[in-house]
C-alpha positions, 0 to 999 in steps of 0.5 A: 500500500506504500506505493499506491497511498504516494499516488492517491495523495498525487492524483486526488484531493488527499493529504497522506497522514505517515505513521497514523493508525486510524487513518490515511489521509485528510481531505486538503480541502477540510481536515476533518474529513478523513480516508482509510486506504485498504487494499483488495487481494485475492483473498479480499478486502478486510476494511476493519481496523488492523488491530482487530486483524491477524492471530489472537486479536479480536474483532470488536463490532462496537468499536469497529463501527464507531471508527468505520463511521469517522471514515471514507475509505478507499478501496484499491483493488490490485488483484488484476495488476497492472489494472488497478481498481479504486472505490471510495466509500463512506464506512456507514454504507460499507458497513451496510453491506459488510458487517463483519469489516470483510469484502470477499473474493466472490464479491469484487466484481460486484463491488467495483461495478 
């Protein structure tokens, strides 16, 4: 995501935030409005916070509803590189259609049509 958020922050209204965990970056134009970038692989998109992710921690749906609904996200899909899908999404609707913080394989072309 290094090299995808550098060009975010070069072809959109973004200003990339280096080494903040809850975000990504602010709009340039209102700093109150913050981007979550998450990228769609093959084995889909988790858009629910990192901590939540990964052996021995646990998704907390209270807390990662809260956050989702601070949040537009920025969903960028490399699973057809050098093809490269983006998707921004206010994390209120998101978390409409994925509870869970999930987007699975099965759902990509559907989501990026």
């Amino acid at each position: 995501s290094y090299f995808i958020e550098k060009w975010l922050e070069q072809n959109y209204p973004l200003k990339h935030i280096t080494g903040c965990k809850s975000y990504d970056f602010v709009d340039i134009n209102n700093n109150q409005i913050l981007y979550d970038e998450k990228t769609f692989t093959k084995k889909g998109c988790n858009f629910c916070p990192s901590n939540m992710l990964g052996q021995g921690r646990k998704f907390d749906e209270e807390v990662f509803i809260e956050k989702s609904n601070k949040l537009i996200f920025c969903i960028v899909s490399n699973i057809n590189f050098p093809e490269i899908k983006i998707k921004f999404m206010k994390g209120s609707e998101l978390i409409k259609s994925f509870p869970k913080g999930k987007i699975p394989l099965k759902e990509h072309i559907k989501f990026f049509n």
